[in-house]
C-alpha positions as MATLAB code, in Angstrom:
seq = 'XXXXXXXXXXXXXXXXXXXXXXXXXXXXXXXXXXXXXXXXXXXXXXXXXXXXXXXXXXXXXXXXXXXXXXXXXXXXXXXXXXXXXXXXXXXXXXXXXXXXXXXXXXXXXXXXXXXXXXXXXXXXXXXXXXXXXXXXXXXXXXXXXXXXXXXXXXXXXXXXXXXXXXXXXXXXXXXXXXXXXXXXXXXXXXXXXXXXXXXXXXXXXXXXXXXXXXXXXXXXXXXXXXXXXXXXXXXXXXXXXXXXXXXXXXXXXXXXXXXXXXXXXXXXXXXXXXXXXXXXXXXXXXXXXXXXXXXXXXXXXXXXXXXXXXXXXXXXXXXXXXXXXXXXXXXXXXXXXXXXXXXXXXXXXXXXXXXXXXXXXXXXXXXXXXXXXXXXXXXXXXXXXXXXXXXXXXXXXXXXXXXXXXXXXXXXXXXXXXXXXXXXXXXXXXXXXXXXXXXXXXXXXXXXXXXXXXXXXXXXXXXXXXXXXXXXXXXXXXXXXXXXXXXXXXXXXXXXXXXXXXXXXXXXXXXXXXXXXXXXXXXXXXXXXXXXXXXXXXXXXXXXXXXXXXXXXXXXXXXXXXXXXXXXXXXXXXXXXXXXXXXXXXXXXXXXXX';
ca = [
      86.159  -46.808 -268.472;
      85.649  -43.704 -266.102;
      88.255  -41.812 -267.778;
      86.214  -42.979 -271.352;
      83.126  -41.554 -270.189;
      84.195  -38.174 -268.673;
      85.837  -37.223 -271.860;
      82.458  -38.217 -273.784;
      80.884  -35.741 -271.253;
      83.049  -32.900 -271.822;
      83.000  -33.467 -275.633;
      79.281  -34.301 -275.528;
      77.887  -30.141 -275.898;
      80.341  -29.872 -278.785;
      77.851  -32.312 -280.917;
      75.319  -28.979 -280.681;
      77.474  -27.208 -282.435;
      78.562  -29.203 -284.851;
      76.444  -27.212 -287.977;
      77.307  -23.671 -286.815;
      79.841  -21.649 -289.739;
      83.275  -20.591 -289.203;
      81.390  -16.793 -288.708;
      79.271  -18.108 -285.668;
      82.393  -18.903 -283.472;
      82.584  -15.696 -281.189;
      78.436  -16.316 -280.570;
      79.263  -19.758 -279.788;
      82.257  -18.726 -277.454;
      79.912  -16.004 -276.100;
      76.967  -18.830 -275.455;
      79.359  -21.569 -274.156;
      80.147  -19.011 -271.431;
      77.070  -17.682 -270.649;
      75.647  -21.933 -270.387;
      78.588  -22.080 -268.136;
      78.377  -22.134 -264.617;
      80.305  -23.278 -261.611;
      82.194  -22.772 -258.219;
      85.735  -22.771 -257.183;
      86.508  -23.146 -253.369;
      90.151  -24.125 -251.396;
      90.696  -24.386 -247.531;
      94.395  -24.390 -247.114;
      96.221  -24.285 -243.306;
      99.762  -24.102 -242.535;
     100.101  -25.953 -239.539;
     103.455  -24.369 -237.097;
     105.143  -25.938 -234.091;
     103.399  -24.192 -230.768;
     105.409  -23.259 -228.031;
     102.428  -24.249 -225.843;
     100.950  -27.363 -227.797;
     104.062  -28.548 -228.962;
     105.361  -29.479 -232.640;
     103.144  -30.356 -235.145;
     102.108  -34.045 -235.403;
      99.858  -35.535 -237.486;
      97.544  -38.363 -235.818;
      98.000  -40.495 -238.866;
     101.236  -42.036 -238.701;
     101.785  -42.518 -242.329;
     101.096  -38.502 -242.670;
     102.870  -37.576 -239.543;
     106.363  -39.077 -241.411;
     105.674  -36.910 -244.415;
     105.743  -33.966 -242.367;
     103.722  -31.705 -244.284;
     103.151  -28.950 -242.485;
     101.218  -26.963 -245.521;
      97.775  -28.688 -246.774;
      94.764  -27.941 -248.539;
      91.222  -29.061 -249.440;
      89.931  -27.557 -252.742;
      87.065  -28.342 -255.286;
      86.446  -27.449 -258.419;
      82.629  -27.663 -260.001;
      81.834  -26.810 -263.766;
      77.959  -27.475 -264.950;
      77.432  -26.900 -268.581;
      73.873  -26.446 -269.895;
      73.077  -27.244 -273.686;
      70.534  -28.137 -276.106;
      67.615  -26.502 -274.138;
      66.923  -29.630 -271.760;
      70.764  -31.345 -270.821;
      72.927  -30.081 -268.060;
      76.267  -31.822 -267.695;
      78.879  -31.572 -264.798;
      82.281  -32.121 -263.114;
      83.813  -31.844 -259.860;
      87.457  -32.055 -259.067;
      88.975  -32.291 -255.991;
      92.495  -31.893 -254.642;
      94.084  -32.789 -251.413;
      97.810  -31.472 -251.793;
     100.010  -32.416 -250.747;
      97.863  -33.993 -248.369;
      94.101  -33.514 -246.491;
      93.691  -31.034 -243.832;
      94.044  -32.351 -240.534;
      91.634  -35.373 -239.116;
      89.848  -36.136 -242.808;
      89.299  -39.222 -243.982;
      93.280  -40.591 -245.007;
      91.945  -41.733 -248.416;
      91.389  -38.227 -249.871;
      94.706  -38.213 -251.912;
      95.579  -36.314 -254.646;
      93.646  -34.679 -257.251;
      90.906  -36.742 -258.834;
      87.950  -36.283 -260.737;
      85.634  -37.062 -258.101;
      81.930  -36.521 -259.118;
      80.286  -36.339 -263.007;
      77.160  -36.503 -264.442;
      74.846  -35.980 -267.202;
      70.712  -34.775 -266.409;
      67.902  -34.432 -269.063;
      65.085  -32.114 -267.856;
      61.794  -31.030 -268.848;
      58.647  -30.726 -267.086;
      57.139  -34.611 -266.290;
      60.939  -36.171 -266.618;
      64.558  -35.713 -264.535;
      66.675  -37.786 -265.539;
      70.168  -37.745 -264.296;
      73.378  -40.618 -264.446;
      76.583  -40.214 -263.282;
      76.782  -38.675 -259.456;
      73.569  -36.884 -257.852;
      72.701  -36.703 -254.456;
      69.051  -37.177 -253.222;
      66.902  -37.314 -249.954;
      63.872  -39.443 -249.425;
      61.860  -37.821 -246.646;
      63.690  -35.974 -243.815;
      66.733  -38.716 -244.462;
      66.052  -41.370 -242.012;
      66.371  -43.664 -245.047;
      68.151  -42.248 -247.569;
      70.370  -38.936 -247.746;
      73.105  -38.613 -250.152;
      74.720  -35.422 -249.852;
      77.936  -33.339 -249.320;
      79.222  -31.509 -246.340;
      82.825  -29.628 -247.314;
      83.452  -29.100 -243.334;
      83.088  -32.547 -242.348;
      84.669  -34.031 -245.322;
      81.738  -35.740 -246.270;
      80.400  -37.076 -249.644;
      78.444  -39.810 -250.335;
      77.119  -39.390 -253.943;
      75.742  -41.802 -255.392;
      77.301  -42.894 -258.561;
      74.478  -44.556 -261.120;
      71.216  -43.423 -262.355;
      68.256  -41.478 -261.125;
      64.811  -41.282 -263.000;
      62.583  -38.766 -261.340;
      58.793  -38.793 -262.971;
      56.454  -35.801 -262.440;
      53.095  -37.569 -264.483;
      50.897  -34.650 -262.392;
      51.098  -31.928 -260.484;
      50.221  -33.888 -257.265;
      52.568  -36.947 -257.601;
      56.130  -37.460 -258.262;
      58.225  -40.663 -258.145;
      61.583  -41.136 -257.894;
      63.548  -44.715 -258.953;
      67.669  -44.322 -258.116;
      70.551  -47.312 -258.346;
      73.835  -46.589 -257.367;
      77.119  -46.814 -255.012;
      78.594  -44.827 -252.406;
      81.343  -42.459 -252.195;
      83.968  -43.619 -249.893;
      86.841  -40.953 -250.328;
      87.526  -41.112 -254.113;
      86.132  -45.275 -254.429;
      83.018  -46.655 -254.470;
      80.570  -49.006 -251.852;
      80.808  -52.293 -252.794;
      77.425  -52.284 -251.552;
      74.706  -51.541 -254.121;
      71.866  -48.890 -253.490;
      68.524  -48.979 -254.969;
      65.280  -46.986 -254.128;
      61.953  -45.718 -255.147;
      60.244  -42.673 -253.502;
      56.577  -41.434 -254.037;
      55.360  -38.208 -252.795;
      51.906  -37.518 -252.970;
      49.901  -34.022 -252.725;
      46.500  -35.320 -251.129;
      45.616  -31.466 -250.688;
      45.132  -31.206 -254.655;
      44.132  -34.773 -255.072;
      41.066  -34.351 -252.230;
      40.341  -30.695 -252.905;
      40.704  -29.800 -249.351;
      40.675  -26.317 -249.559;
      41.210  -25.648 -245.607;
      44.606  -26.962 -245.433;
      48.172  -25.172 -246.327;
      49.896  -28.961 -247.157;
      48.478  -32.707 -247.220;
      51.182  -34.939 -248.478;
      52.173  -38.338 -248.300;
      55.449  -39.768 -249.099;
      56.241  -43.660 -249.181;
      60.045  -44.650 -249.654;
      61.837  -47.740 -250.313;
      65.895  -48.488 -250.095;
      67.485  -51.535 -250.534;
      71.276  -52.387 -249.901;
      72.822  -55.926 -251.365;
      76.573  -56.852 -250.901;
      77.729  -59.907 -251.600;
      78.961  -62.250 -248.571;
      81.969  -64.224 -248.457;
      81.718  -66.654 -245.207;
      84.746  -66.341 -242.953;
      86.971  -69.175 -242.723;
      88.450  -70.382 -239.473;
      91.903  -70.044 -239.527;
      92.692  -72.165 -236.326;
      89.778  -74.826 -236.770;
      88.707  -75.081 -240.762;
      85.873  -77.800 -239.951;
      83.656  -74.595 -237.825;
      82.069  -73.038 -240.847;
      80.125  -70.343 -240.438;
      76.819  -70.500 -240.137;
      75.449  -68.252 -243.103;
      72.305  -69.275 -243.364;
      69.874  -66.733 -243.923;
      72.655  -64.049 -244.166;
      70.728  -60.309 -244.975;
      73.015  -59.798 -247.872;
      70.205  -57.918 -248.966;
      68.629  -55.374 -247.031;
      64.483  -53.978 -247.484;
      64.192  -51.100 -245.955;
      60.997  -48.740 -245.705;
      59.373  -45.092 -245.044;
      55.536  -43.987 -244.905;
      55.540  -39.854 -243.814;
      52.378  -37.485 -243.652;
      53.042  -33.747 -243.946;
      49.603  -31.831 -242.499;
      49.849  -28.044 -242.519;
      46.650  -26.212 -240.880;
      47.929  -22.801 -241.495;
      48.935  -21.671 -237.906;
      49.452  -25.663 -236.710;
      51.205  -28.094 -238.643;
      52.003  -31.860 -238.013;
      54.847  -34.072 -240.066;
      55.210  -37.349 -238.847;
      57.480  -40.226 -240.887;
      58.028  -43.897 -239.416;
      61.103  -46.229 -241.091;
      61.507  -50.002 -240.924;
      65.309  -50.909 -241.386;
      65.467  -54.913 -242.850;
      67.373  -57.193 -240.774;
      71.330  -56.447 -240.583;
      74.537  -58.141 -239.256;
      76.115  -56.924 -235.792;
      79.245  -57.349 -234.875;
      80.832  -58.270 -231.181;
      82.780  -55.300 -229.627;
      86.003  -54.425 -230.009;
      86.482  -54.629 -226.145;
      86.419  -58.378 -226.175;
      88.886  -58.873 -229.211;
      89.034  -58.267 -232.972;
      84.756  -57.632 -233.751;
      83.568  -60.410 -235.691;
      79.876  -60.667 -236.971;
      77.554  -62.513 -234.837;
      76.894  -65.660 -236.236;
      73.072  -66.364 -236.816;
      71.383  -63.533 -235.264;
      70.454  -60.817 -237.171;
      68.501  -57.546 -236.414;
      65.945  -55.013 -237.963;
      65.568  -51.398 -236.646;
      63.499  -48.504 -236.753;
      63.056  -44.968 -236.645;
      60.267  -42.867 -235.916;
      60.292  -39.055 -236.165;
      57.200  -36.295 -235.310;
      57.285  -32.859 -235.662;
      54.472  -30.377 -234.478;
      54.492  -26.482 -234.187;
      51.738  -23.720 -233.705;
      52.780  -20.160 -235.220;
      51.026  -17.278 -235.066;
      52.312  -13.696 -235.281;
      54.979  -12.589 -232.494;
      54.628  -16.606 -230.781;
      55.956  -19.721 -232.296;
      55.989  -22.995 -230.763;
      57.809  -26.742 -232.515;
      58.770  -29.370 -230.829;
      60.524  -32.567 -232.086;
      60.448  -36.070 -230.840;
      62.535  -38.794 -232.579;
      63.442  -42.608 -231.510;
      66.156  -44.504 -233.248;
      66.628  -48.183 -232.369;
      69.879  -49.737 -234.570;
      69.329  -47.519 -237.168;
      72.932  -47.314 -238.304;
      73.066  -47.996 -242.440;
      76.327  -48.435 -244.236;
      76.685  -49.308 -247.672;
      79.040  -51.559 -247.082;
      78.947  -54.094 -244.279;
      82.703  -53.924 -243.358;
      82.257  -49.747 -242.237;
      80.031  -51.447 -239.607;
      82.375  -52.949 -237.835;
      83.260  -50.591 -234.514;
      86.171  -48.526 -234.491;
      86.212  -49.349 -238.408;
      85.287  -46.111 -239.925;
      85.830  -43.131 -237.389;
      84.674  -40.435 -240.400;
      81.599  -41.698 -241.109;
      82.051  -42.639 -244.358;
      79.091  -45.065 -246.906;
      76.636  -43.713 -244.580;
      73.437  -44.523 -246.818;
      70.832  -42.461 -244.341;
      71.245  -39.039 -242.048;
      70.659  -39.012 -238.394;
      72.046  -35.943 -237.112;
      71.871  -34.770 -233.238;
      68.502  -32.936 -232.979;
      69.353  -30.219 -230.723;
      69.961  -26.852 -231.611;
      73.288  -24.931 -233.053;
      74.705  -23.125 -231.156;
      77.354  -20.057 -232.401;
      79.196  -18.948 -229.638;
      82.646  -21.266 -228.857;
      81.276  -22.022 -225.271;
      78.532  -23.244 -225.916;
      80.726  -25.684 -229.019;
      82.841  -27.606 -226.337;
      80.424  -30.064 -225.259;
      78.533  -31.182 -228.199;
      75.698  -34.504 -228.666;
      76.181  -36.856 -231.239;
      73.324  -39.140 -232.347;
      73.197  -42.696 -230.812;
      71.897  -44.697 -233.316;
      74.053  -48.101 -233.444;
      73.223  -51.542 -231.810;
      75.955  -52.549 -229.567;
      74.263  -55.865 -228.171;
      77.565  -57.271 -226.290;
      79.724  -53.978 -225.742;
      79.290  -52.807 -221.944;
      75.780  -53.363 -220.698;
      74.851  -52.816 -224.407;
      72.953  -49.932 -226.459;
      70.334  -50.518 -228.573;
      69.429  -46.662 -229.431;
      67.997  -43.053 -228.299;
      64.989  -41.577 -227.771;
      64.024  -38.183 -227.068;
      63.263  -34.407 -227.984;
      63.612  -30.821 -228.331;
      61.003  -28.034 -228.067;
      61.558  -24.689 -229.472;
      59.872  -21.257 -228.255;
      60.168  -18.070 -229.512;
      57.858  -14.922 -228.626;
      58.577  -11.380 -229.334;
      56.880   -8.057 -227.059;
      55.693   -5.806 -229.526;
      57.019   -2.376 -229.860;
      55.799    0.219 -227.699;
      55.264   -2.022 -224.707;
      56.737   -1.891 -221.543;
      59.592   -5.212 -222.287;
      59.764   -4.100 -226.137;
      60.135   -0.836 -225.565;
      60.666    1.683 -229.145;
      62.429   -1.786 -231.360;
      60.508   -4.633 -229.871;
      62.675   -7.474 -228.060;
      62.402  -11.040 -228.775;
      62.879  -13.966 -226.313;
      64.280  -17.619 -228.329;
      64.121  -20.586 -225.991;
      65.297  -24.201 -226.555;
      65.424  -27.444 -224.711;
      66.247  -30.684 -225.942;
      66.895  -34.385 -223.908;
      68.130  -37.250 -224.766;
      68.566  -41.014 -223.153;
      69.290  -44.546 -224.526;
      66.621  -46.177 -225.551;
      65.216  -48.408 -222.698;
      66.480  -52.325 -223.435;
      67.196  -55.988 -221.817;
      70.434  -57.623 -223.101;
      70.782  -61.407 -223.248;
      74.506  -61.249 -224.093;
      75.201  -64.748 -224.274;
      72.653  -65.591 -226.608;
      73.349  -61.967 -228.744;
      69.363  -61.268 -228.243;
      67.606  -57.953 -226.972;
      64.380  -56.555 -226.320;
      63.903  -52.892 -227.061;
      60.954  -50.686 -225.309;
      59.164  -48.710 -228.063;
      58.418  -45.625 -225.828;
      60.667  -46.514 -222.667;
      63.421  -43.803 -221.842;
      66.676  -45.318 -220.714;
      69.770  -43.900 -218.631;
      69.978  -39.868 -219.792;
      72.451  -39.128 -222.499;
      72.229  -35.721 -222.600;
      69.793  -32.011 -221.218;
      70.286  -28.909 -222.433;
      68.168  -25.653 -221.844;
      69.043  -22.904 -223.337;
      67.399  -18.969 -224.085;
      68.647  -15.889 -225.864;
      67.222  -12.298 -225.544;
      67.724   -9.980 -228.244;
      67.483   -6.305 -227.841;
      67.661   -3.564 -229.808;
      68.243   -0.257 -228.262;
      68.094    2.258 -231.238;
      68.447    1.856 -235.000;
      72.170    1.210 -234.938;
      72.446   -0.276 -231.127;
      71.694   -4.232 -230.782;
      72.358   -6.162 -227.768;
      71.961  -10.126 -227.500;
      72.105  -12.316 -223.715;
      72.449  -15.840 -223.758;
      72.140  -18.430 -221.190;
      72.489  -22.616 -221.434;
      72.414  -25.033 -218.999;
      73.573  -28.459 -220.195;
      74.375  -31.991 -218.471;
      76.308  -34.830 -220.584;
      77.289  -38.161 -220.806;
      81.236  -37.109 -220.400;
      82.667  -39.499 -222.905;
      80.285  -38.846 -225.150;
      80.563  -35.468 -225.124;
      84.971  -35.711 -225.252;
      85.178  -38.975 -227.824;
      81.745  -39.257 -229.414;
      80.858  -42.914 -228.047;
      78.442  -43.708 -224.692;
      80.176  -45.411 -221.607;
      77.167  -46.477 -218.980;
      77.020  -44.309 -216.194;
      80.214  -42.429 -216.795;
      80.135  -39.420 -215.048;
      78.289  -36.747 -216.167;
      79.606  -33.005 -217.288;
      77.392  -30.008 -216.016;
      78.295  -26.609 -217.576;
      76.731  -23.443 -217.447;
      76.933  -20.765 -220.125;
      76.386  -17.177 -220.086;
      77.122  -14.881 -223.421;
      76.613  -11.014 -223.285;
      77.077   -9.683 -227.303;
      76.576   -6.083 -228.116;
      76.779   -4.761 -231.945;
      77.097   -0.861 -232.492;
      76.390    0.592 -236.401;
      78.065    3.280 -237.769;
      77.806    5.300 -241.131;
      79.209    3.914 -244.398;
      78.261    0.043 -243.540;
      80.713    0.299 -240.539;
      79.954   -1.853 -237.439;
      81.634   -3.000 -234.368;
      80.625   -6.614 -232.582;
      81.981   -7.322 -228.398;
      81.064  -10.769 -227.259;
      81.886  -12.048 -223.786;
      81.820  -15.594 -222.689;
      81.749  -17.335 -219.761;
      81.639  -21.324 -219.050;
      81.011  -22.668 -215.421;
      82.083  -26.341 -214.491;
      82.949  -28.622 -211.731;
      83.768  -31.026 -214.249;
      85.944  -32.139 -217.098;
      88.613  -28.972 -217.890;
      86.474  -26.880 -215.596;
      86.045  -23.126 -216.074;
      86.481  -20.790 -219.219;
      86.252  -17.464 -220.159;
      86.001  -16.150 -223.924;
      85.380  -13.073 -226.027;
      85.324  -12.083 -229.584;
      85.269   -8.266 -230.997;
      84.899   -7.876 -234.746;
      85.349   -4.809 -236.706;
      83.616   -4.552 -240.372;
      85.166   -1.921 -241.995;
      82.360   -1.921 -245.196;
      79.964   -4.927 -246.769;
      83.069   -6.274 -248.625;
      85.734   -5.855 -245.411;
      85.836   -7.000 -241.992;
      88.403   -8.036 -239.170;
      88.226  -10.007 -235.913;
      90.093  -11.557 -232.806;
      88.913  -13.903 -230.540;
      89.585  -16.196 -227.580;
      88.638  -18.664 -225.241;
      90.904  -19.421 -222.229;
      90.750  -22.505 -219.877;
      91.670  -20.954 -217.464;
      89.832  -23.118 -214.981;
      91.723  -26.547 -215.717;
      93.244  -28.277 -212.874;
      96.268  -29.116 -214.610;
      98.521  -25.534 -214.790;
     100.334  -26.396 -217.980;
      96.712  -27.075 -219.605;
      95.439  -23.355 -218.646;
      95.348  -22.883 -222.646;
      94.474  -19.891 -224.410;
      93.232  -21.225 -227.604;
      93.094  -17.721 -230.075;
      92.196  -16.953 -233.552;
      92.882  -13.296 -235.135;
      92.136  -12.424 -239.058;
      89.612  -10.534 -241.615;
      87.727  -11.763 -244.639;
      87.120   -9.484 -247.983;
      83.810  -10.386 -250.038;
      83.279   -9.032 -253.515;
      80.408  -10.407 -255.195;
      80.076  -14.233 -255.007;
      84.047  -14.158 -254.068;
      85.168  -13.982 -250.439;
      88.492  -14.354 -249.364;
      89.708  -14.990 -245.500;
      92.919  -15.152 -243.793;
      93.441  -16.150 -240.293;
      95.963  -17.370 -237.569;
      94.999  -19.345 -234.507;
      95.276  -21.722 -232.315;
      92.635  -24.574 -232.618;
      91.249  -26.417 -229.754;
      90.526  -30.584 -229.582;
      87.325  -31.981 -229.716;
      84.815  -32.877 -231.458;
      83.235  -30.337 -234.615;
      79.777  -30.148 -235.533;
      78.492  -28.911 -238.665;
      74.196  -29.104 -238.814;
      74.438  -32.529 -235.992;
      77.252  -34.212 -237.748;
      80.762  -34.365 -235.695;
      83.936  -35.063 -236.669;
      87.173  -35.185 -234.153;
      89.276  -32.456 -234.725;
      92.960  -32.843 -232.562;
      94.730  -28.961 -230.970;
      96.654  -27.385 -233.653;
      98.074  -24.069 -234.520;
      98.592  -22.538 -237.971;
      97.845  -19.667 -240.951;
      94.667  -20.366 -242.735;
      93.167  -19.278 -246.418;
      90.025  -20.042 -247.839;
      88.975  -18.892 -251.081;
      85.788  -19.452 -252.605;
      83.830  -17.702 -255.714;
      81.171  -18.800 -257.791;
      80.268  -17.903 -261.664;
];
């Protein structure tokens, strides 16, 4: 059937065609090319044997005995437009001979992963097939794709999206989860309204009034559990959430210099299961739990001073599209997520600051330790900038970034024996995470830059090394300094010298990195870098972890080449982590769009 209706897509922009004359074939050639757009883009890594880390081993059994040291990750996208208003699209993927190391096992092959067909115009969107979509700032529903992380959960169905006015646009979806190149067994559905109260009130003194409502249900059918040792204990299913209401009311207010965007979620009740430290997790039978989320965002700007600040709580807030990736230590790479609750703290660059990284706590874990229920907490970011002639700006101006963000479990009571809580709404539990962090940039002269950088963070240490909370584990302290200096030169020529430097008492202890990169024009550059542990207690672990290579852009085509040495841990792209085990290899990634 899927096979049936790509080929009708591919075929389908032929049908526009179909009355041109022999003559008209080089302007159709000509217009099916210029309709034509698309991307091509391939990771590949040759992993080696390291004298230092040791032979190459993959963590997945079955792909460690296939020993295949060469992989890559490409994609392929084609989107045709035709008969003034359609769009149609492909994307192929290809994991061969097998995934890069530590993505999800199931991306095998080369498939056909993602199609589609959209109508357009200027009231109607209309899309079925694949399409990703975002209700609000995600809390509900985010479908999207993230290369890095090996993420993609498209939904695969239909979309209507209805623009009646210029103030009001609704959005009605159905569909199921990408999971690798499968689909949910859960089924999606959702409606989203967004409404411009600016144009509908005639408030003329505000920027943005708008008000967005959002609904997104799940349903997956439920097949009791049968008691292998003791048939007569059936389980008690009554009541079972095999479908799951979920909703979103957000207000956008923009004064011009202040602006305020607040959005509050109401997850519908949802199984839980027991830990995995007390056996093989089962669902609890007969309790079952809602959630919520509520995020609000404020910020004053005026020229040369900006001020935001975030504050978000999460209390069991996880959303799967299928019950089964629930179930803890089930699906490690994230996989059916139907919502998006990245870390809110800021991204940082440098490596340093990269090793100990905060991953959002979002599930319920009502029996596991002394239990978790959520997070709650912040970040503020400051920026101001002296103005040019003064005494701290001097000729260029400098400008002073500062960030601080903090994080603890949400303040709860556990009953474990009966599987009940009670959640605080505003109650700050033990501290997860603190980071404070500011950056001073400096320029010197037209062609002479200069950037400082200084973080101070504290963090939950198993969280920070395996993504998952442990109460009162002990807690990693680190403190990061990063001098950066970039020099221009005629022609488009530049050179870039970073230093790095990582205090610790804790964990690995001390390191000390640097990076210089040398762009020889727009389209050419080369670098080496390195960060060395040289503070680790253990000799043998002293590790220099080093990466060397250049990059050549032409256009929309860049091409990159490097050879390093990768360190473990955990890798963050925009709050979303993935664990990522020491390796060593040659790396190419190609990528061009037309």
């Amino acid at each position: 059937m899927k096979k049936t209706t790509v080929l009708f897509l591919l075929i389908l922009p032929l049908f526009s065609f179909s009355q041109e004359t022999e003559s008209d074939k080089e302007t159709i050639f000509n217009q099916f090319l210029n309709n034509l757009t698309g991307s091509f883009e391939s990771n590949a890594q040759w992993y080696v044997n390291d004298n230092v880390l040791g032979d190459f081993e993959d963590p997945i059994p079955e792909f460690d005995l296939e020993n295949k040291h060469l992989r890559a990750n490409s994609y392929l996208r084609l989107d045709y437009n035709f008969l003034k208003n359609f769009t149609i699209g492909v994307q192929v993927e290809s994991y061969e001979p097998l995934p890069l190391l530590s993505y999800f096992p199931e991306y095998r092959g080369t498939e056909l992963s993602n199609y589609y067909i959209n109508f357009r115009n200027e009231k109607l969107d209309i899309t079925a097939g694949h399409f990703y979509e975002q209700f609000g700032s995600g809390l509900l529903l985010r479908a999207f794709e993230e290369r890095q992380l090996g993420l993609n959960n498209a939904l695969r169905g239909g979309r209507i999206k209805y623009m009646p006015t210029n103030y009001l646009n609704l959005t009605a979806l159905y569909g199921k989860n990408r999971i690798g190149f499968d689909h949910s067994e859960g089924d999606v559905f959702g409606l989203d309204l967004n409404l411009d109260l600016k144009e509908v009130l005639d408030i003329e003194n505000l920027s943005r009034f708008n008000f967005g409502a959002s609904y997104v249900g799940k349903s997956e059918d439920f097949t009791p559990p049968v008691d292998e040792f003791d048939p007569e204990n059936t389980f008690d299913d009554t009541d079972f959430p095999e479908l799951i209401n979920s909703y979103a009311f957000r207000f956008d207010i923009d004064f011009g210099k202040f602006f305020i965007n607040s959005e509050y979620s109401i997850k519908g009740e949802d199984i839980s299961y027991t830990p995995a430290s007390i056996g093989q997790p089962n669902i609890i039978e007969g309790q079952y739990f809602d959630g919520s989320a509520l995020l609000f965002t404020t910020g004053y700007t005026v020229k040369g001073f900006g001020v935001s600040s975030t504050f978000r709580r999460l209390e069991n807030m996880t959303f799967f599209s299928e019950r089964e990736l629930l179930k803890p230590g089930n699906n490690p790479f994230g996989m059916g997520s139907i919502n998006f609750l990245p870390a809110l703290t800021k991204q940082q660059d440098y490596a340093l600051s990269n090793i100990y990284l905060y991953q959002a706590q979002s599930p319920l874990f009502i029996q596991n330790f002394g239990g978790q229920a959520g997070e709650i907490g912040g970040q503020i970011d400051i920026y101001y900038t002296f103005k040019k002639g003064s005494p701290i700006g001097g000729k260029y101006g400098t400008k002073i970034t500062g960030n601080m963000s903090y994080w603890s479990l949400l303040d709860a009571t556990f009953n474990q024996d009966n599987s009940t809580y009670d959640a605080e709404f505003l109650k700050f539990g033990e501290k997860l995470y603190k980071d404070i962090n500011f950056e001073i940039k400096k320029k010197w002269s037209k062609d002479w830059s200069s950037v400082l950088f200084y973080q101070n963070l504290k963090i939950n240490k198993n969280l920070a090394i395996e993504g998952s909370y442990i109460p009162n584990d002990e807690a990693i302290t680190s403190n990061i300094i990063v001098a950066e200096t970039t020099r221009k030169f005629d022609y488009g020529k530049s050179i870039r010298l970073e230093a790095q430097h990582l205090f610790s008492k804790e964990d690995n202890k001390n390191w000390a990195g640097g990076t210089l990169e040398y762009v020889v024009n727009r389209n050419l550059a080369f670098y080496v870098a390195d960060i060395y542990n040289y503070g680790n207690d253990i000799e043998e672990d002293q590790n220099h972890y080093y990466n060397f290579g250049g990059s050549y852009t032409k256009g929309a085509t860049r091409v990159a080449l490097n050879y390093g040495r990768q360190r473990g841990g955990l890798f963050c792209v925009g709050g979303v982590c993935r664990f990522v085990p020491e390796n060593t290899g040659l790396s190419l990634n190609v990528s061009t769009a037309f």
